[in-house]
TIVOBA-22999 format. One line per field, with one value per residue (C-alpha): residue number from 1; x, y, z; residue in one letter. Coordinates in steps of 0.2 Angstrom, whole numbers, plus 5000, padded with zeros to 4 digits. Example, Ala and Ser with C-alpha at 12.3 -4.5 7.8 and 13.67 -1.06 7.14 Angstrom:
nr = 1 / 2
px = 5062 / 5068
py = 4978 / 4995
pz = 5039 / 5036
rest = A / S
END
This chain:
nr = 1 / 2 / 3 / 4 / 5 / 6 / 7 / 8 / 9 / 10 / 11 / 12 / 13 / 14 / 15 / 16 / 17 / 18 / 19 / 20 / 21 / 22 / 23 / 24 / 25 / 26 / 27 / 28 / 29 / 30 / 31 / 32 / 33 / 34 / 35 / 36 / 37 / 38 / 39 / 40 / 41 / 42 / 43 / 44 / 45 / 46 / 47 / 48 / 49 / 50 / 51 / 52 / 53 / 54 / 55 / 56 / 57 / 58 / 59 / 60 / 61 / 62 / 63 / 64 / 65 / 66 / 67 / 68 / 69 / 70 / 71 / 72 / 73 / 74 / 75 / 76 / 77 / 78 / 79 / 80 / 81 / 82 / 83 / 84 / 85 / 86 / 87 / 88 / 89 / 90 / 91 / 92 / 93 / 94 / 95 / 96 / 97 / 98 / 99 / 100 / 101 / 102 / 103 / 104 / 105 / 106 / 107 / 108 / 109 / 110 / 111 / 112 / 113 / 114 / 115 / 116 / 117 / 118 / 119 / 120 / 121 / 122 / 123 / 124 / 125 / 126 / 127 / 128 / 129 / 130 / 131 / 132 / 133 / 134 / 135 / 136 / 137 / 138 / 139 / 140 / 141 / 142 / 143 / 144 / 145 / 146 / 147 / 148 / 149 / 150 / 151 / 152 / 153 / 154 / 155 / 156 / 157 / 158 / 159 / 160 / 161 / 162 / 163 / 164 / 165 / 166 / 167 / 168 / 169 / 170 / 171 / 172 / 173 / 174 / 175 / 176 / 177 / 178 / 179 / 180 / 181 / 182 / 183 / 184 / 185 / 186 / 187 / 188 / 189 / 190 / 191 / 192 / 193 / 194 / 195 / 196 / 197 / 198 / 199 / 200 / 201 / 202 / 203 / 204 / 205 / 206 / 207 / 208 / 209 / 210 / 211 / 212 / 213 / 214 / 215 / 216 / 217 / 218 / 219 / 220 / 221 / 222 / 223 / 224 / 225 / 226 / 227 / 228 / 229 / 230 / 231 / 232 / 233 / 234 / 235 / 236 / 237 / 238 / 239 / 240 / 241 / 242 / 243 / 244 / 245 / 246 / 247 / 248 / 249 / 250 / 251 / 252 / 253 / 254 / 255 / 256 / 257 / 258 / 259 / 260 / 261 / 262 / 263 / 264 / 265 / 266 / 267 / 268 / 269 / 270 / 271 / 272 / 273 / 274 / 275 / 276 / 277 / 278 / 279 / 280 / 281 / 282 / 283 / 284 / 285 / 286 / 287 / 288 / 289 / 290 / 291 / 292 / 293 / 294 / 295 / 296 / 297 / 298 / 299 / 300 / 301 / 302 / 303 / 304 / 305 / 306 / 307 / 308 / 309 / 310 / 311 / 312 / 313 / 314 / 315 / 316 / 317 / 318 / 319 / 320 / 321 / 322 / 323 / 324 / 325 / 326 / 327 / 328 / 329 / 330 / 331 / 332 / 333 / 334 / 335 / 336 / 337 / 338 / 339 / 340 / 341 / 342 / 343 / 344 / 345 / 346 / 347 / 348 / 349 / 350 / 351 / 352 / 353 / 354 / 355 / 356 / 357 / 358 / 359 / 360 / 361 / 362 / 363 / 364 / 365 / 366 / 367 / 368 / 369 / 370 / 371 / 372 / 373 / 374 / 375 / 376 / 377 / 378 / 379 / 380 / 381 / 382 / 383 / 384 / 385 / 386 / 387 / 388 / 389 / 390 / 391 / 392 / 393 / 394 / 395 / 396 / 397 / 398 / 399 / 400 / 401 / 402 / 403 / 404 / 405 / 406 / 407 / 408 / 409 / 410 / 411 / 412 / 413 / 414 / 415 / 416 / 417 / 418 / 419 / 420 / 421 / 422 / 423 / 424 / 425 / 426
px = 5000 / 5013 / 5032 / 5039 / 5057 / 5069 / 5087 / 5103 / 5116 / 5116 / 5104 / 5094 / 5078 / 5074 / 5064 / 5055 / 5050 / 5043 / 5035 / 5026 / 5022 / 5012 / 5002 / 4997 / 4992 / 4982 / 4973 / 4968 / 4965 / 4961 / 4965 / 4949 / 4945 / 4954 / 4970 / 4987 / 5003 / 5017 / 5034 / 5048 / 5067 / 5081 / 5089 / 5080 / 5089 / 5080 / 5064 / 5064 / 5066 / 5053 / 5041 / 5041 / 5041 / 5024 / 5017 / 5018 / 5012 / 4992 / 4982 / 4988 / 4980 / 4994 / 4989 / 5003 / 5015 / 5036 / 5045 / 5063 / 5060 / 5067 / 5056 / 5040 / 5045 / 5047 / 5030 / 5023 / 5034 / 5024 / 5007 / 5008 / 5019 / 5004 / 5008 / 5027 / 5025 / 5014 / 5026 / 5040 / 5050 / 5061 / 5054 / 5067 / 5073 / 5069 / 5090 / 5091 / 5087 / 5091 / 5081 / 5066 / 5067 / 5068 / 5053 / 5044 / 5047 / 5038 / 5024 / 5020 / 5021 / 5004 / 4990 / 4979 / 4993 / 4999 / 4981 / 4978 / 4994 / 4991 / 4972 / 4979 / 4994 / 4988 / 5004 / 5022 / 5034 / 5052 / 5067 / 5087 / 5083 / 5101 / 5102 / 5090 / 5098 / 5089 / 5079 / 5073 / 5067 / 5058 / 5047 / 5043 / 5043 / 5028 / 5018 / 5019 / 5007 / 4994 / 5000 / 5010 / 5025 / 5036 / 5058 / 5070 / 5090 / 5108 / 5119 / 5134 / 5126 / 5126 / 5140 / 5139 / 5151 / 5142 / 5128 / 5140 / 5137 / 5121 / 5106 / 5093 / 5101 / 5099 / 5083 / 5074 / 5079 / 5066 / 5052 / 5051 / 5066 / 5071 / 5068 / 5085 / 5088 / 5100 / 5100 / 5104 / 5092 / 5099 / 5114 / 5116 / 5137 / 5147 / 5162 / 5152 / 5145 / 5163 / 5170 / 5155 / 5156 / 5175 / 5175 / 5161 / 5171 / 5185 / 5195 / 5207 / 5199 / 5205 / 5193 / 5197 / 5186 / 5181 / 5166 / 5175 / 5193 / 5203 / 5215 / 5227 / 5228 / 5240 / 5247 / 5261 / 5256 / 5250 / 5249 / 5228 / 5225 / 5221 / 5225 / 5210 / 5199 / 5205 / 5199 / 5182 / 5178 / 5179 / 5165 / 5152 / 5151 / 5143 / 5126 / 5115 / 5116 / 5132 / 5135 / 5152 / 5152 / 5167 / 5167 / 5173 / 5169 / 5173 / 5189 / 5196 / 5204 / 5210 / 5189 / 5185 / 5198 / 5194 / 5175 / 5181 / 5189 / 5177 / 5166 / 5176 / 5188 / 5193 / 5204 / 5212 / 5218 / 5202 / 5196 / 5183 / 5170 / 5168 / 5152 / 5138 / 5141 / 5128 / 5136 / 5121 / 5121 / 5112 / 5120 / 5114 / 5130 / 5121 / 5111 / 5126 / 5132 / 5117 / 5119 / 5135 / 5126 / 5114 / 5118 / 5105 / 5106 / 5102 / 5086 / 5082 / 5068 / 5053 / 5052 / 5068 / 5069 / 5069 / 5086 / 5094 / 5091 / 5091 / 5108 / 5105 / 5096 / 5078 / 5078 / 5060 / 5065 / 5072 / 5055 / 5045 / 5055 / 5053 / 5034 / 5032 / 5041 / 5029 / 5014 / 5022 / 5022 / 5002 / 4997 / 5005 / 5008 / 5029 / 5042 / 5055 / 5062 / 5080 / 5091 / 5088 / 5069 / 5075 / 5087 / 5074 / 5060 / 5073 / 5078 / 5060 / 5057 / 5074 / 5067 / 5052 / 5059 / 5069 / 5058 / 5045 / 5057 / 5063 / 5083 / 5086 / 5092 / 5105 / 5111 / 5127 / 5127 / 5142 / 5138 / 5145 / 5143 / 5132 / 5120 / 5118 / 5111 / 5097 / 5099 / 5104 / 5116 / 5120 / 5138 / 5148 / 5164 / 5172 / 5184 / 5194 / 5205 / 5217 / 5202 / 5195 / 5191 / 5206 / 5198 / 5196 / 5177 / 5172 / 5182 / 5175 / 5158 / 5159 / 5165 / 5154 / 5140 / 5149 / 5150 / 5135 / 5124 / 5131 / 5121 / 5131 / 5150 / 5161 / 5177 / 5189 / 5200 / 5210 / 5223 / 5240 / 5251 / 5253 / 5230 / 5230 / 5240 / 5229 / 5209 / 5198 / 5208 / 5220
py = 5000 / 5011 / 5013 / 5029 / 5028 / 5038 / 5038 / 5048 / 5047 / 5040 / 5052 / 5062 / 5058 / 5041 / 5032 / 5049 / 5054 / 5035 / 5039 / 5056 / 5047 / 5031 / 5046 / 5054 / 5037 / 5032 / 5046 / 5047 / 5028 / 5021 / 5002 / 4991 / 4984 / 4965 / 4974 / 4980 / 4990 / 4977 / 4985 / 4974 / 4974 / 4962 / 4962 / 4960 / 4977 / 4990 / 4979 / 4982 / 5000 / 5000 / 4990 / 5004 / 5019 / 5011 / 5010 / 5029 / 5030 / 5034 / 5035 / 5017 / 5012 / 4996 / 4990 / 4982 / 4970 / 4973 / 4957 / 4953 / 4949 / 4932 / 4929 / 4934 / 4924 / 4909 / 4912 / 4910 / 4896 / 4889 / 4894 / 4888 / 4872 / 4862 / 4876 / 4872 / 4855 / 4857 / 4867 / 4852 / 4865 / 4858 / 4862 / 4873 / 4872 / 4887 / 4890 / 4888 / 4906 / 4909 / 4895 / 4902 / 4918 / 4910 / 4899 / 4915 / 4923 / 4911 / 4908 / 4927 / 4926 / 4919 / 4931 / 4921 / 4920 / 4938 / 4944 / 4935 / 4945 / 4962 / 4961 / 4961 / 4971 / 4985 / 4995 / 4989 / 4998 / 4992 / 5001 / 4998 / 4989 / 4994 / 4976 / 4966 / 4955 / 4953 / 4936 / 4950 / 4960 / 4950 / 4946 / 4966 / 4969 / 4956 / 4964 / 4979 / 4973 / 4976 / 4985 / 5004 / 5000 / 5014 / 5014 / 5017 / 5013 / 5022 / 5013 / 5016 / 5009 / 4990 / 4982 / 4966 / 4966 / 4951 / 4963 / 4975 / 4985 / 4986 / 4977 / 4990 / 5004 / 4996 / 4987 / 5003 / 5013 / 5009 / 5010 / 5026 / 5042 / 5043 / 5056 / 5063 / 5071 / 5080 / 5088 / 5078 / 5074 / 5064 / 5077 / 5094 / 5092 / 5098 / 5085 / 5072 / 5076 / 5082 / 5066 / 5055 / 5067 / 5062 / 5043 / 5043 / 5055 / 5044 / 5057 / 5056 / 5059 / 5077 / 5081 / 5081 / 5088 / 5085 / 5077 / 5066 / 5061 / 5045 / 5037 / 5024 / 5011 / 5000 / 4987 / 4973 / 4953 / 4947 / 4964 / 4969 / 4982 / 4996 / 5009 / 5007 / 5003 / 5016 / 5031 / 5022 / 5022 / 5042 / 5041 / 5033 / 5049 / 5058 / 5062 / 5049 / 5032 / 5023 / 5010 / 5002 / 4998 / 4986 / 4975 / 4961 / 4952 / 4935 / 4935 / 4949 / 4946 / 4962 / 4966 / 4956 / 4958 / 4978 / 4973 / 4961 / 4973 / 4986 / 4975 / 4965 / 4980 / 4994 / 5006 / 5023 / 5032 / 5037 / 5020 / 5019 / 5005 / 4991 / 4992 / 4986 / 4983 / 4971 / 4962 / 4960 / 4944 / 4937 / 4923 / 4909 / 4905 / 4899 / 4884 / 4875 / 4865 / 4856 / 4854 / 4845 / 4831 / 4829 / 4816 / 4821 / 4800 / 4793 / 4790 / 4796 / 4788 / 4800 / 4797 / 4803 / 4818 / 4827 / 4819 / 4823 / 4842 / 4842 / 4850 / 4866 / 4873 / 4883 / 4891 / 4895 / 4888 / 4871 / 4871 / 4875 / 4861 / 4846 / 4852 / 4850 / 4834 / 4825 / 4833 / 4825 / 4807 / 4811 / 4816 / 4804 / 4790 / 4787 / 4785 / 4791 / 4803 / 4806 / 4818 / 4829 / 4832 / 4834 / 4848 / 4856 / 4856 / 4867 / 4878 / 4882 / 4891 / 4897 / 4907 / 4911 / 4916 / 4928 / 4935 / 4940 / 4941 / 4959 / 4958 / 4967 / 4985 / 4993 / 5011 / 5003 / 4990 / 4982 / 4976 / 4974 / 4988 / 4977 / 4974 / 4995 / 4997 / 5009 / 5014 / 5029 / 5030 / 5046 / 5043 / 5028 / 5021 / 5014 / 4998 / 4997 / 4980 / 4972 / 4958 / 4971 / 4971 / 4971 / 4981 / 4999 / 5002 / 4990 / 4998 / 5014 / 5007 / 5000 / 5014 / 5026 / 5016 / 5018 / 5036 / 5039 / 5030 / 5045 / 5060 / 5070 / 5062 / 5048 / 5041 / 5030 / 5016 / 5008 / 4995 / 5001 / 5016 / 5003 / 5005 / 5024 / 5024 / 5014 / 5016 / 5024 / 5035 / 5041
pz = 5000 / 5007 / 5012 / 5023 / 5025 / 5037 / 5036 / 5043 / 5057 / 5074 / 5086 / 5073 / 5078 / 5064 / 5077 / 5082 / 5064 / 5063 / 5078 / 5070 / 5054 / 5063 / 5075 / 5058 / 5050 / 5065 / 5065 / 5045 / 5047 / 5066 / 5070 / 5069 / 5086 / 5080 / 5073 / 5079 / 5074 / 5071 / 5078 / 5067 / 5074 / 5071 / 5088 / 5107 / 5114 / 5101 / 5101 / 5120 / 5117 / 5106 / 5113 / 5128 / 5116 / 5108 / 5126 / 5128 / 5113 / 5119 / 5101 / 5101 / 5117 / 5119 / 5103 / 5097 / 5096 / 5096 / 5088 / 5080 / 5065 / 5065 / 5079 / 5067 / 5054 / 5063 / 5069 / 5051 / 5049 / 5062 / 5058 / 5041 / 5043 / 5032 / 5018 / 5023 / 5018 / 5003 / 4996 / 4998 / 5008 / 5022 / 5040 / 5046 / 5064 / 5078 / 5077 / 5059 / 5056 / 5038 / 5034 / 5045 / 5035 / 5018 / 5024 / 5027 / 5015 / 5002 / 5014 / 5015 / 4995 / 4995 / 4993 / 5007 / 5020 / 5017 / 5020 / 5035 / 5042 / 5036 / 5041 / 5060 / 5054 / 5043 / 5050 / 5051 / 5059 / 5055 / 5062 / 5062 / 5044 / 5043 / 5050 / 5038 / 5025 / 5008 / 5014 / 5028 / 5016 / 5005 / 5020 / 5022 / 5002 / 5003 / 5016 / 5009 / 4997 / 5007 / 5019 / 5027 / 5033 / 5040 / 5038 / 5049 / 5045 / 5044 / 5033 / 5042 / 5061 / 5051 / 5061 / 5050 / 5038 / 5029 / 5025 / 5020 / 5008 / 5014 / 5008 / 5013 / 5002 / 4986 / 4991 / 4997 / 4979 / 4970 / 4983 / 4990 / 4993 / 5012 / 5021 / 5028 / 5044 / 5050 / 5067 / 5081 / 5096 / 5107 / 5114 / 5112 / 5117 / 5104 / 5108 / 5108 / 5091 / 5084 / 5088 / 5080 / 5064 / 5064 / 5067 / 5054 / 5038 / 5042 / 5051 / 5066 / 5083 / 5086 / 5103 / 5120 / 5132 / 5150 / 5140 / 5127 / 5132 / 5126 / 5137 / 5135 / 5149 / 5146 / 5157 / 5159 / 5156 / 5172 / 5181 / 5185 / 5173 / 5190 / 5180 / 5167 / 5182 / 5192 / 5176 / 5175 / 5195 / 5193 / 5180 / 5192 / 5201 / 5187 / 5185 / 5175 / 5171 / 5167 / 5152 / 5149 / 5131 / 5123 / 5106 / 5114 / 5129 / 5133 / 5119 / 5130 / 5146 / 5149 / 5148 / 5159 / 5171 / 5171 / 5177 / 5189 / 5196 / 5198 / 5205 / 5216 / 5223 / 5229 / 5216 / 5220 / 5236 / 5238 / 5239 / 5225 / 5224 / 5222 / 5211 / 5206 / 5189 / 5178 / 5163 / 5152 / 5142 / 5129 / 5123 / 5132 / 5138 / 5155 / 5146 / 5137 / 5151 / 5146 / 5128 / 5132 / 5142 / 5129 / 5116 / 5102 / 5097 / 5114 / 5119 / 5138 / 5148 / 5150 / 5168 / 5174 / 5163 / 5179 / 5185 / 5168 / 5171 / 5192 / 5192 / 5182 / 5194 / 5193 / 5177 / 5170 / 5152 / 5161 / 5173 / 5156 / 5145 / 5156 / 5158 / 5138 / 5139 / 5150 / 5143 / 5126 / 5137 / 5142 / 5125 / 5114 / 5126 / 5123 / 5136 / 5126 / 5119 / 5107 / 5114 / 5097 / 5102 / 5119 / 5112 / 5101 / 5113 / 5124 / 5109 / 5108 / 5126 / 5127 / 5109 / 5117 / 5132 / 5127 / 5116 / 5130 / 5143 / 5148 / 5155 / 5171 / 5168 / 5179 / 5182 / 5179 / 5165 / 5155 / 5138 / 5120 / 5107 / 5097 / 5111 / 5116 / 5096 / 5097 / 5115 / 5124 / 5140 / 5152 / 5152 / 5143 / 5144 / 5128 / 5132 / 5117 / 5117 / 5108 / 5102 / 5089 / 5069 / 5057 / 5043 / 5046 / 5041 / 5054 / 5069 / 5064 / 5063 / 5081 / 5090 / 5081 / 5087 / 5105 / 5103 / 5098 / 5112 / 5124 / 5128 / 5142 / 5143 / 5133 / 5141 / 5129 / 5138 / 5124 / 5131 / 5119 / 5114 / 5098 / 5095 / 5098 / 5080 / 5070 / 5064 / 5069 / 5080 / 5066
rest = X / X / X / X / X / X / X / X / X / X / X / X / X / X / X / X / X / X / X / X / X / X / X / X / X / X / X / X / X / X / X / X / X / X / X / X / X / X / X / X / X / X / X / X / X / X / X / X / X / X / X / X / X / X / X / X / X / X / X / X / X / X / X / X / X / X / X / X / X / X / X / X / X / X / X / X / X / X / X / X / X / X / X / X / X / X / X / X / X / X / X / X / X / X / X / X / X / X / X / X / X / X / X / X / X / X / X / X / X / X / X / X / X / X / X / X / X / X / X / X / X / X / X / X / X / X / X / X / X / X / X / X / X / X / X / X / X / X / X / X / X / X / X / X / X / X / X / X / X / X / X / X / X / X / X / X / X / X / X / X / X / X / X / X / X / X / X / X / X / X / X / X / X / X / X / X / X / X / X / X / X / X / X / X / X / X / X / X / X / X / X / X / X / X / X / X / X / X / X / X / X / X / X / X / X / X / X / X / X / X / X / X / X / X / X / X / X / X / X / X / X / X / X / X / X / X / X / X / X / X / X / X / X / X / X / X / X / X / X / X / X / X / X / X / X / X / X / X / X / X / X / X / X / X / X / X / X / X / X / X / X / X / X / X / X / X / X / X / X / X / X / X / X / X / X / X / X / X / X / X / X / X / X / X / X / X / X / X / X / X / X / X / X / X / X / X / X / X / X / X / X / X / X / X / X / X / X / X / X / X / X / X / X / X / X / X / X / X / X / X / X / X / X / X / X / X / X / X / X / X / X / X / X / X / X / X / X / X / X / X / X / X / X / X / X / X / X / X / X / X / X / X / X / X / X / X / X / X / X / X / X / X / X / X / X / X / X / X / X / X / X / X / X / X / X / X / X / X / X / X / X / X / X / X / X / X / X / X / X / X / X / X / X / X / X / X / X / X / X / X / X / X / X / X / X / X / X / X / X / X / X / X / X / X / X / X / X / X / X / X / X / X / X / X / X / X
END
């Protein structure tokens, strides 16, 4: 029906204008009482973000529903699995996420099925497309058949080099022109918006200001790194909430020796900390112990499923997985089950958990760059290790992205005289 796209750097105001344009489109055209506005995303961090921006959102009266899109697609996938298998296609696996998108793609190709989605979804809202490889997009240039879908992307915020150049620019050609903004909303700090411009023209970082400072912290092998400790304590004093930002987390010991620290010890003659200090994670990480008892070609007796998980603690998607596993003994009346189905049947809450579950937040939170995408911090510190990209438009991409999640102060921490010399500080 329609497409509005907004484009432009880090701050200006993309998701805003989005905003404007769905408040003007409600009013010339109100939801039905049956329909919602579909809020697309491709990572969990901006679809949070979103999902609270909608709720302030009072023409909409909480009528909508904030997704990734992977996680949309492989509701589809779901839905239509008879279609699936009508259409010879392989079932694809809830981690298999090309395959899900592919999957969706061809389902929402059919004029019944694409119907059935935009009658509940007459708008869709899809912001950081920057992200969205071309079997993404294929899923919106579908529903946009029958259906306003409204853009937001900066080329240059795409931190995946396999989608680079980006497939959004070249797919969005032809559709509509971007509107392009310019003035930033998020901070009115000059450094802070000198030093972005910079690292994004390619230019050496030239700024140093109370607000925006680089420091080098370097350290000897097997000495704590106090000093880069020490020049971040100082910053939990400021005013606002506190983000510390890095591209690498567990490749990078002198990273995770510098929050260790922090919130473990003391650091300074004056004694500073320790701090609370939350490493947001996303990865998972706490449920592979499990994968690696699993054998997905043994079959494991219904009965004691709970024995084989009794070690891993009470975890909602453990409690939720052993519940669907003996509802699967009531219903279809087996008493095992191979380890593979075992394995899937966790994949699945894990997947849904995390895309209803809302992470703790923190006024002091430690996290990669790629997990602060779309969000906004007080003050951030920038951990700049050895464990970083070796092509220049990646490194500038990533701290850019750090820069630019800061609206009052920016501190630098990079771990050599030897990284000081290379992109994208020179």
């Amino acid at each position: 029906m329609s497409i509005h796209a907004y484009s432009g750097a880090a701050g200006c105001g993309k998701t805003y204008s989005v905003f404007q344009r769905l408040q003007s489109e409600l009013e010339q055209n109100p939801l039905k009482p049956h329909q919602r506005v579909l809020a697309i995303t491709f990572m969990h961090g901006a679809r949070y973000r979103l999902s609270e921006q909608l709720a302030r959102l009072e023409i909409l009266g909480k009528r909508y529903e904030a997704s990734t899109l992977d996680s949309f697609a492989w509701t589809i996938c779901r839905r239509w699995t008879s279609r699936v298998i009508e259409l010879g296609m392989p079932t694809p696996m809830i981690t298999d996420f090309e395959q899900i998108a592919t999957t969706a793609a061809k389902l929402v190709s059919d004029a019944d099925i694409r119907t059935w989605i935009t009658s509940s979804y007459p708008i869709i809202l899809v912001d950081e497309a920057q992200d969205l490889e071309i079997s993404r997009l294929q899923i919106i240039e579908e529903l946009m058949k029958c259906c306003c879908v409204l853009f937001a992307f900066d080329e240059f915020q795409c931190l995946n080099n396999i989608n680079r150049p980006v497939a959004v620019t070249q797919w969005i050609a032809n559709k509509c022109t971007p509107t392009m903004l310019l003035q930033n909303m998020r901070t009115n700090n000059p450094h802070l918006l000198e030093a972005a411009l910079q690292v994004r023209n390619g230019e050496p970082i030239t700024v140093d200001d109370a607000t925006f400072r680089i420091k080098v912290a370097s350290h000897r092998r097997g000495v704590k790194p106090m000093l880069a400790a020490a020049n971040i304590a100082f910053q939990f004093y400021k005013d606002g909430n506190f983000a510390i930002l890095t591209p690498a987390k567990e490749s990078s010991k002198y990273v995770l020796d510098i929050i260790n620290i922090l919130q473990t010890e003391s650091v300074t003659k004056k004694n500073l900390g320790p701090f609370k200090i939350l490493w947001e994670d996303t990865n998972n990480k706490q449920y592979e112990p499990i994968r690696k008892i699993i054998r997905t070609d043994k079959e494991y007796q219904i009965s004691s499923i709970e024995n084989l998980f009794a070690s891993f603690g009470d975890l909602p998607v453990i409690d939720l997985t052993i519940a669907t596993i003996k509802r699967t003994r009531a219903t279809s009346g087996i008493s095992s089950l191979l380890g593979s189905k075992i394995l899937a049947i966790l994949d699945r809450h894990i997947h849904t958990h995390k895309q209803h579950f809302r992470p703790k937040t923190a006024s002091k939170a430690a996290m990669t760059i790629h997990q602060a995408k779309n969000r906004e911090f007080d003050n951030v510190v920038i951990i700049w290790p050895f464990q970083i990209p070796t092509d220049n438009d990646s490194r500038r991409r990533l701290i850019y992205n750090a820069i630019t999640r800061a609206k009052k102060t920016c501190l630098i921490i990079v771990q050599s005289d030897s990284l000081i010399k290379e992109a994208p500080f020179i």
